[in-house]
C-alpha angles and dihedrals in degrees: 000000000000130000118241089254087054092044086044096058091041093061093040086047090052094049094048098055087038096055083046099056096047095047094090081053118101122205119250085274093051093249133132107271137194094214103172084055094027112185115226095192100230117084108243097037116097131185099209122188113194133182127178136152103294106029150357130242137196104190139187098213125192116198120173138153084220113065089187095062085031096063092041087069093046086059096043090053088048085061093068099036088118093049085049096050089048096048099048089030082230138109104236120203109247118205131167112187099036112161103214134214081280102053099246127128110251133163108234137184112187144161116207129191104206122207099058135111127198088209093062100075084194084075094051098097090048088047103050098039084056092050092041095051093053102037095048078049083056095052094042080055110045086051097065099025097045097097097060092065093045096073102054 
């Protein structure tokens, strides 16, 4: 078992390298990009990366204070599921009224991977090659699919 301040630094440890391994890496676009607090560009839509002690998640997250407008871009995203599958090559779970760690109602589409901890560095490689193939995907998707959102 860690203390707050160990499982602190691990994490802090895991996104660091992580963040330094995907720095080399362009965006879709070929442009510099912050992976690890990638910018959607609308306000509301949120590219989320999370790792704990069973499993790892890349997430489309939708977080609005207008569910109207909130689940508009859910089904706009369920448009381009298929596009999404193709282009990661994976299923993602779809939900649109998810209650998050926080209690508040989100829309959120995510793929998990479960048996990994962030605290075993021994799962690290499994864990960012995970990260690194979907939200790659992300990023080969919301350059084509962008537009779309933009005009809601």
């Amino acid at each position: 078992m860690y203390t707050k301040e160990e499982a602190s630094a691990i994490r802090h440890k895991f996104w660091t390298s992580f963040g330094l391994y995907m720095t080399p890496v362009p965006s879709f676009s070929n442009e510099k990009v912050n992976w690890v607090n990638y910018k959607t560009g609308i306000k509301g839509i949120f590219f989320k990366m999370d790792v704990d002690k069973s499993s790892a998640s890349v997430a489309i997250e939708i977080r609005l204070p207008n569910t109207e407008l909130q689940h508009q871009y859910f089904y706009t995203f369920t448009k381009f599921a298929n596009q999404l599958i193709e282009i990661s090559g994976s299923n993602w779970v779809m939900d649109k009224d998810y209650v998050n760690e926080y209690d508040q109602n989100i829309s959120k589409i995510f793929i998990d991977i479960k048996g990994v901890n962030i605290f075993n560095q021994n799962d690290w490689p499994v864990i960012i090659t995970f990260l690194k193939k979907n939200i790659i995907a992300l990023d080969n998707f919301w350059n084509e699919y962008k537009p779309a959102f933009e005009i809601l």
